[in-house]
DOLUM-423376 format. One record per atom (N, C-alpha, C): x, y, z; residue in one letter. Coordinates in pm, whole numbers, plus 50000, padded with zeros to 5 digits. Layout:
# DOLUM-423376
XYZA
...
# end
This chain:
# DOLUM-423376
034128906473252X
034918898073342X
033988891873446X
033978876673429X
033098870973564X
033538873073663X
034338878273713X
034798875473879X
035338890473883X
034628903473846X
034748915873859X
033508921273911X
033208923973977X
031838931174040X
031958948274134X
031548956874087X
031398968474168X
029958973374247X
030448977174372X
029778982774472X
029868992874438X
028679002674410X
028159014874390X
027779023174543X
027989032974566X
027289040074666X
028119032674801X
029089027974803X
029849023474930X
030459034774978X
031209037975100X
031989041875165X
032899030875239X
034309031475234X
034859022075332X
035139031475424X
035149023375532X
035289030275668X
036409030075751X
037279019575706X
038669009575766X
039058996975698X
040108997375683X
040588982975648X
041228973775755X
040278959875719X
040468950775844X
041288946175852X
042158940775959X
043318931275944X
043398919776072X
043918910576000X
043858898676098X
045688897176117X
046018902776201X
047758902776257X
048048913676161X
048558911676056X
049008926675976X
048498920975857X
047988907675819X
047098909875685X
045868913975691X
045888921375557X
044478931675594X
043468912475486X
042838917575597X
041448907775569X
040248905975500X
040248927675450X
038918925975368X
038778943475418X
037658949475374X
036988961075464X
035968960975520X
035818973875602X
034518979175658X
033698995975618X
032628990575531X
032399000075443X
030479001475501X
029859015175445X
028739017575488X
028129020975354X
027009012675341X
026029015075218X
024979023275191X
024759026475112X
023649035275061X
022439034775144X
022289024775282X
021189021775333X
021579027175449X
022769033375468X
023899035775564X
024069022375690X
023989012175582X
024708997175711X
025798995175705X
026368995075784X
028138987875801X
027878976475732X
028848972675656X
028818959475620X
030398951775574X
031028939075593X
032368936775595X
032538928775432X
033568932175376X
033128926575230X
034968925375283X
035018905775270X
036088899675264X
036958896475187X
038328893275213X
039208896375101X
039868882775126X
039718872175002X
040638862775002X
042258861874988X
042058870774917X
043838873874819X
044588886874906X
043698895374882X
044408909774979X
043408919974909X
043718935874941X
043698948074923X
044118959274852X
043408960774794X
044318973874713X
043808986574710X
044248997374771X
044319006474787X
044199020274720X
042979024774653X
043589034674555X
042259047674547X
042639051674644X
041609066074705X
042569076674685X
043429081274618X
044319093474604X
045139094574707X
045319104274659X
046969111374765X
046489114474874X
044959119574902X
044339128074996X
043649116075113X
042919105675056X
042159096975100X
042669084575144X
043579078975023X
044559068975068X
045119067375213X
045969080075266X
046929077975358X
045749082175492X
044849091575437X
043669088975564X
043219072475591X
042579070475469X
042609049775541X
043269042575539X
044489044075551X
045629037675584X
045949044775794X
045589053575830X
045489060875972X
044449056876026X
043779059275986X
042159051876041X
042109034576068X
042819029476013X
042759013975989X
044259011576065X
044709021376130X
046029016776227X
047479019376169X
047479027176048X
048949020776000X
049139040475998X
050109041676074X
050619056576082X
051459059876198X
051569076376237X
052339077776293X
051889077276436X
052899072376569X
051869070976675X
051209080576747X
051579090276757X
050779099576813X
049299101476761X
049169102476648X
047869101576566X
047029092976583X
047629083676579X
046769069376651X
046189068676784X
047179074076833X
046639071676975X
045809083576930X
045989093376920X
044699107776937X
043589098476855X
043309093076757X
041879088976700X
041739081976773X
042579076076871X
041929060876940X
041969048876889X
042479046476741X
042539033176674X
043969022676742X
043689011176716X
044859003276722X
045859001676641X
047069003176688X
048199002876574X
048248991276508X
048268990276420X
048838977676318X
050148979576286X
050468990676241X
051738992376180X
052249004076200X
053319008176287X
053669022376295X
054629027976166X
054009040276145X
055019045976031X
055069059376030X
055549067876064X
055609080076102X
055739091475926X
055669078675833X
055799086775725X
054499088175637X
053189080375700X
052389079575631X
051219092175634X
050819099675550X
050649114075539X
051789129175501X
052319120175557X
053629127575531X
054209133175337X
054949140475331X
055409143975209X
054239149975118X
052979153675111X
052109155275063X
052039165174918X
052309168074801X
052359176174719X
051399178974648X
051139192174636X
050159199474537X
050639205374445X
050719204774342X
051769208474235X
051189222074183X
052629226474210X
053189245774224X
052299248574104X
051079259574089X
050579262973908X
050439271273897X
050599282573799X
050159295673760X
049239297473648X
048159302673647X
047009298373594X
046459311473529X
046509314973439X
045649328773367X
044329328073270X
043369331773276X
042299331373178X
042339343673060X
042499342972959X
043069357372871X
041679354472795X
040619363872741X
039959373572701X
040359369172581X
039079362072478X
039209362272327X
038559370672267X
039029376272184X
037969385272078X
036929379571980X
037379362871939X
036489356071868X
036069342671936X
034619338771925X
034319327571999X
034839312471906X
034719305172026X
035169291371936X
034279282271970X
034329269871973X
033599258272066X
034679252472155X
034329250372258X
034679249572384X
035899233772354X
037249237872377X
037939227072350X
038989223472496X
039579213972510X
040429208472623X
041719202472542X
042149212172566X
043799203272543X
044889196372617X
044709200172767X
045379197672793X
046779196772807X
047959190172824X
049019194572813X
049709195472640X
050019208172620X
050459213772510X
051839215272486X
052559214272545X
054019214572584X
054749217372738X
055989210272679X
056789202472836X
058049205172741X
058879215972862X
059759224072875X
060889218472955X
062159212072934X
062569207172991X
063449220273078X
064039230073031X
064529235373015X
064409244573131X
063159250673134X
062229259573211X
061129247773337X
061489240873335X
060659230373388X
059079236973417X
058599234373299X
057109239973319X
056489233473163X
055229225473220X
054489222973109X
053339234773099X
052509236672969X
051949241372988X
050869232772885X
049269239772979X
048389229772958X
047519243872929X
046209238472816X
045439250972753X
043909242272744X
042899249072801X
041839249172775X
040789261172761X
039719262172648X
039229275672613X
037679271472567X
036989289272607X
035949285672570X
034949277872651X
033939278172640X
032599270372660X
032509277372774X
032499272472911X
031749272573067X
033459272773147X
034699271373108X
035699264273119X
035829275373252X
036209286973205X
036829299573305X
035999300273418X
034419295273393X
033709301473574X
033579286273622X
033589279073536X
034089262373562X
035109261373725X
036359269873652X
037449271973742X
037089286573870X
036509290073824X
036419304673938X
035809303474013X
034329294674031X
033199293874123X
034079284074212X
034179273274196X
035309261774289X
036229266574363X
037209270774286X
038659275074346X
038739289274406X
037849298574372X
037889311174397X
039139322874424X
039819318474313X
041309319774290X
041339335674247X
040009343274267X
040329355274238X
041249361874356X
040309360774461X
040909362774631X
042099361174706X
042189363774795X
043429360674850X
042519346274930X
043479337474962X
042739324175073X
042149322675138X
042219337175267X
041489336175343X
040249343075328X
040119347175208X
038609354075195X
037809345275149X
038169332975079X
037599322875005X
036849312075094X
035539322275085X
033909311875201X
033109308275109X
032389299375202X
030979292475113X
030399306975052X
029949315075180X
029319328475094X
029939332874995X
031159338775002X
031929345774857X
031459335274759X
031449320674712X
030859316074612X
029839313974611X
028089322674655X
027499324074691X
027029332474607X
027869348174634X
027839358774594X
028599354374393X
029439350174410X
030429350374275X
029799338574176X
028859331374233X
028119319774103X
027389329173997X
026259336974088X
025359344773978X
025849360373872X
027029359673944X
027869370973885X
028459363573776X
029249352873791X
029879348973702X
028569343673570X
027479338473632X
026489332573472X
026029341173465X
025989349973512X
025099364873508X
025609375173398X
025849388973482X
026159399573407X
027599393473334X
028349387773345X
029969385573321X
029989370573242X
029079366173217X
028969352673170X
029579353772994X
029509364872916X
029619367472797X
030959364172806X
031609373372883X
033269376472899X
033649365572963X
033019359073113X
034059347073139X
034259336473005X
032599327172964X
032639321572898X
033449324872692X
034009332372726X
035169335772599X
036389337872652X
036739331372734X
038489331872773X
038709319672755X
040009322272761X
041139307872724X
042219302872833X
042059294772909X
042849291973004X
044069286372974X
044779290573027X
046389292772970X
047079289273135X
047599273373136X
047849271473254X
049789265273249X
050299270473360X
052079267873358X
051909257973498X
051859244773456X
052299233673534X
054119232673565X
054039237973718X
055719230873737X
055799218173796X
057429214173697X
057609203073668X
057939196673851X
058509204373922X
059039206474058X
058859208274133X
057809205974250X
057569212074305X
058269213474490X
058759221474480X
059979217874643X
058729216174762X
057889224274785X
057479224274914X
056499209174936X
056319210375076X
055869196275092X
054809195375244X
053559194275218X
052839196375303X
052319178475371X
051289178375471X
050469165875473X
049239166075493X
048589153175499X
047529146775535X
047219141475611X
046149145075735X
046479140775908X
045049138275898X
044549126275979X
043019119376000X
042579129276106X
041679134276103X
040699143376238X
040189133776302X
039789123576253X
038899112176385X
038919098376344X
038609090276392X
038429073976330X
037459072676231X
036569080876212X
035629085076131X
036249085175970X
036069079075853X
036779081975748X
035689091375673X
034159092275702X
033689103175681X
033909119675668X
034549118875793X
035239132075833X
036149133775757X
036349146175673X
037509152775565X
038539153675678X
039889148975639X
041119147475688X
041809163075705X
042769166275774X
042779177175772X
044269179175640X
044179189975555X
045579191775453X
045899199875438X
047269198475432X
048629209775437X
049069212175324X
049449221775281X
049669220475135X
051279225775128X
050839242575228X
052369244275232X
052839247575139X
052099257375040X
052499267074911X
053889273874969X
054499275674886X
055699285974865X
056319284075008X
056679272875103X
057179271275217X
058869268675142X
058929263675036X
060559262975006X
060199274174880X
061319281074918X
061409294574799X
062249289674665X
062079279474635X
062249277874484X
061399277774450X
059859276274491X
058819272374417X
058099287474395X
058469300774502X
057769310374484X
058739316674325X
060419310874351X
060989317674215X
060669310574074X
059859300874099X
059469293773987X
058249300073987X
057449308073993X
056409312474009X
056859324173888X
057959332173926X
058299344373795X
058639337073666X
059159322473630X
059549312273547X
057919311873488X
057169309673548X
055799303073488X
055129316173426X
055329326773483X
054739338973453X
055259342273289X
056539344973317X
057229349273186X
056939335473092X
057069325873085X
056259316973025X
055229316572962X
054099322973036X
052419322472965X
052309332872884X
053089345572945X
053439357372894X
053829356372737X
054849350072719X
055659349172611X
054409338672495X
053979327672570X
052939320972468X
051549336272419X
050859340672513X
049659350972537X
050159366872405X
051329364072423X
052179381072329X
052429371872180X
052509356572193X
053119355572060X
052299357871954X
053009357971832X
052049361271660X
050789352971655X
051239342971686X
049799330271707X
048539334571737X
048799339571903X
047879337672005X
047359351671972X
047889365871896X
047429380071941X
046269382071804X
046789378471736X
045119381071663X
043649377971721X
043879363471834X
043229362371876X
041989364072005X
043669374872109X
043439376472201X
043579392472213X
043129397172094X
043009410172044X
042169421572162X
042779426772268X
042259437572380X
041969447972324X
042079449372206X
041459468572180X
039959464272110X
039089454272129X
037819451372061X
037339448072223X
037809450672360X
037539444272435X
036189454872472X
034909451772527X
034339465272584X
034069466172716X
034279460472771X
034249456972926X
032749454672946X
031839456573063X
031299454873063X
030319466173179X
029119467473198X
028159483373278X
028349476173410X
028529462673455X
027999457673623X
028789463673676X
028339463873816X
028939469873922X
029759456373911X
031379458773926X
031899446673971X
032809446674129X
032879434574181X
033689437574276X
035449438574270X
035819443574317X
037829446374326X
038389437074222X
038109428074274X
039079413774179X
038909418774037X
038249420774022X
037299416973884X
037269434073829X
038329441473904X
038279454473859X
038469454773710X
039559447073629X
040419450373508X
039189443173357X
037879440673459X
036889432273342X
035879443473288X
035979456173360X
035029465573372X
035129479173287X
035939479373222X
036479490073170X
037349482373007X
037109495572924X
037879490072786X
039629495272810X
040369483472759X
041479485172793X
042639485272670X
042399496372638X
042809502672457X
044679501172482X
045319501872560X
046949501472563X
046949488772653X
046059480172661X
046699465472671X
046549457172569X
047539442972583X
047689436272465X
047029422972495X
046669421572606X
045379411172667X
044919413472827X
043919409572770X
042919408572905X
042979397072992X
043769399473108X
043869386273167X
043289385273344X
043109375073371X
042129372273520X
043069360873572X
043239359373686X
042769374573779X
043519385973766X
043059397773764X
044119409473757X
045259412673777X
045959416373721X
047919413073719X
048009425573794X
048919426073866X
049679441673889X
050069449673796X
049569461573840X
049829472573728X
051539469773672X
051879473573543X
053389470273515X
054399481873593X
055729474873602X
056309479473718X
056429472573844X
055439468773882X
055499464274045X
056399455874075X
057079458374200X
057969452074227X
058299437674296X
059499431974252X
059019416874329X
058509412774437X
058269420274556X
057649418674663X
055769420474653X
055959429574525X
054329430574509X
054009416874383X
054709411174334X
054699401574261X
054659388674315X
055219387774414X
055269376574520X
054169376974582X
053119389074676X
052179388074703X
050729388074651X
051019392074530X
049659385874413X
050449370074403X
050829363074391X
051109347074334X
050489341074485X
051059348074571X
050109344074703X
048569345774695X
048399353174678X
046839359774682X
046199351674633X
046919348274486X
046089338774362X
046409324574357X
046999319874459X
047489304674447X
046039294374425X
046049288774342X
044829276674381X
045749268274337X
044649252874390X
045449238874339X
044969235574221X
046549222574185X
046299221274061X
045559209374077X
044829202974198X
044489187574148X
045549178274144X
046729181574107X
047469170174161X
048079168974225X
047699158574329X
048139156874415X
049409147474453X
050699142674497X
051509130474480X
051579131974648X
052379116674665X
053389117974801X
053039114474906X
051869116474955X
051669114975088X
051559093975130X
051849083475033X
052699075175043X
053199068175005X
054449075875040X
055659076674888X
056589062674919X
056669057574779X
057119044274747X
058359046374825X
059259035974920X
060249035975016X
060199039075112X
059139042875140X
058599049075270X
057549046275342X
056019043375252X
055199042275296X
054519022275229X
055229025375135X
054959005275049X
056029008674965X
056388992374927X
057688990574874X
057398977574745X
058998974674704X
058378962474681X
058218963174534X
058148952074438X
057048951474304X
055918949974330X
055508946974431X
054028944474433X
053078954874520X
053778967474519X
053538979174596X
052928977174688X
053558968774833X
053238966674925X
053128972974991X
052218977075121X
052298987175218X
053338980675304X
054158989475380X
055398980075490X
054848979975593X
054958963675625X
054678958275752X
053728949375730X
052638955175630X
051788940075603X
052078929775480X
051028917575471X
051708908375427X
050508911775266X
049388918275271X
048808917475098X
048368931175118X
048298941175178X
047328955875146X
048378965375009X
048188963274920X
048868975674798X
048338987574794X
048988998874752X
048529009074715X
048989014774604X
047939016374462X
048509019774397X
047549032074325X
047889041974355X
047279053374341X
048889070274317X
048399079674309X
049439089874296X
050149093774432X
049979088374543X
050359089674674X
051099081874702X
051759073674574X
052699065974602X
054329071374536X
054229083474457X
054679089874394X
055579102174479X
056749099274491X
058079104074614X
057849120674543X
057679121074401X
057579132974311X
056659134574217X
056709146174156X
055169146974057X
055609144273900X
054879140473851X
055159135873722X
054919152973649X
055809154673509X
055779164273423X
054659172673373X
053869160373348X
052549163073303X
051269159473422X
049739159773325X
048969155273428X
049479138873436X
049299131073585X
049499119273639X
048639106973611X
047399112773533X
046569102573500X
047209087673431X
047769091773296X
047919081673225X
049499073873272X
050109078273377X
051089070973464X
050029060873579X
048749071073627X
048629061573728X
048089052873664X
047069054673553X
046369041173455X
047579026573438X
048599034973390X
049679022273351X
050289016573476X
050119022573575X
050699016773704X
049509007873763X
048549011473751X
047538998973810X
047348987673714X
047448991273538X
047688981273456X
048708971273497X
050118974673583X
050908967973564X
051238962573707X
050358967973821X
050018956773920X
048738947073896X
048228951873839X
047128942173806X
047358929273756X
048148931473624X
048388919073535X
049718912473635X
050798915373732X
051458911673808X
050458899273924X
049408909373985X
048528903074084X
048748886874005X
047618891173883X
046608885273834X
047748866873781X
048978873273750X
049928863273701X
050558852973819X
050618859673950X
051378855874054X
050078847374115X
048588848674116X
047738841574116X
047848828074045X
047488829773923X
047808815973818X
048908809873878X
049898816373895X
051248805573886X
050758797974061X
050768808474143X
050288799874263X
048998784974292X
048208785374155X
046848778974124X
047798767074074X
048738768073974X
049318757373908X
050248746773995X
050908759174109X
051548747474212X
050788742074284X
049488747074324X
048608739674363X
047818729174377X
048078730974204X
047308714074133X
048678710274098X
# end
């Protein structure tokens, strides 16, 4: 495409506006220079759920208090922008294969209308310390520091690398997620990480969808399919000293029917001790929706931000709710279908022209 060009190594810093049309941005280059890269037509918006509604605060358009605390000028007040923020509710198990495979991604495997829970499967290769070094989802939250993944990188490629790298991640995406956190700017600075709320299990449907997702993976992990494969009496544990989390990796476990991480509660335990392991072990799923949600934050066919006259946003933060599955190939078709909109409402404007 002749008239497509990308800037590599940019940062934008704010989006400019001349009255409430945004004008173009202000972005810092690889040389770290400010520099203003102008916008004839308008803006479009599409830094995620997380980033989005930060430069949309930074560049004036939010709630006022916030504004005034960074010090920016209002363009557009909206008290909803950051707001609604979702991390979609997941329960996540790595189960222990007895036979190796090559490292595959499936992704979503089935969508449950029923149970509102998809579930998504990836196994094998690097996949399990892939997920453990990052998220550190063995822990409870607040133990989870730079040091603890410090300590837990060389453990995991290390002594435990045999056993992580042969599990199968076995993940229960809910379709629902009630609670609803945000996304608030720390400074005018868009450098500066925004501060985020996530706000796990704040509405208690999502902690009772938590026993829904369980009995779920459960029921896939026990079936005829999956147990030849995920065969625990060939398991041998392993000699390292390990730490707590990682107690149930250390020892052979001859009267279980899989080996699963992070460590389940012994059977029996009661829902209050079931509720506080789903706490303990919460990580995110990556997707993120909401924080600015179509009717609220831009409107419109042409997913306008409200109040100005060309800035769009079309990213997963425009999304009031979370899609079933992963959001990718919704948000692909949603920028496909502002694009070719833009791109049409252009022409026709060129033709009244001439």
């Amino acid at each position: 495409m002749k008239n497509l060009r990308f800037f590599t190594s940019f940062q934008v810093k704010k989006i400019n506006f001349e009255g409430k049309r945004a004008s173009g941005v202000l972005a810092r280059n690889k040389f770290n220079d400010l520099v203003t890269i102008k916008a004839r037509k308008g803006v479009i918006l599409a830094s995620g759920a997380i980033f989005s509604p930060q430069l949309l605060q930074v560049s004036g358009i939010g709630e006022s208090r916030l504004l005034r605390n960074l010090g920016v000028q209002t363009v557009v007040e909206n008290e909803n922008v950051g707001h609604n923020f979702i991390d979609r509710n997941i329960l996540n198990f790595g189960v222990w294969a007895s036979k190796h495979r090559p490292l595959y991604v499936g992704y979503a495997m089935s969508s449950n209308t029923t149970s509102q829970i998809t579930i998504e499967s990836e196994g094998w290769g690097k996949v399990a310390s892939g997920f453990a070094i990052p998220s550190l989802g063995m822990v409870p939250p607040e133990q989870r520091t730079e040091a603890l993944r410090a300590l837990m990188k060389p453990l995991l490629t290390g002594p435990m690398a045999d056993i992580m790298n042969n599990m199968i991640q076995v993940v229960g995406l809910n379709h629902k997620t009630y609670s609803r956190g945000s996304v608030e700017a720390v400074s005018a600075d868009s450098a500066d990480a925004p501060k985020v709320t996530a706000n796990y299990f704040k509405d208690k449907r999502d902690m009772k969808q938590q026993f829904v997702a369980m009995k779920t993976l459960m029921e896939v992990i026990h079936s005829e399919a999956l147990q030849g494969l995920v065969n625990a009496k060939t398991f041998k544990g392993t000699d390292a000293t390990l730490p707590v989390y990682f107690s149930c990796l250390g020892r052979p476990q001859t009267d279980a029917t899989a080996i699963i991480t992070p460590c389940l509660p012994k059977d029996g335990s009661s829902t209050k001790d079931l509720e506080e392991h789903f706490r303990n072990v919460v990580v995110s799923s990556y997707h993120y929706f909401g924080s600015a949600s179509f009717g609220k934050v831009v409107d419109g066919e042409d997913l306008l931000v409200k109040g100005t006259e060309n800035l769009h946003v079309i990213d997963a933060s425009i999304f009031p709710n979370p899609t079933r599955v992963n959001p990718q190939g919704t948000i692909m078709a949603m920028g496909h279908y502002l694009g070719k909109r833009l791109a049409s409402k252009s022409r026709r404007l060129k033709e009244v022209l001439v």
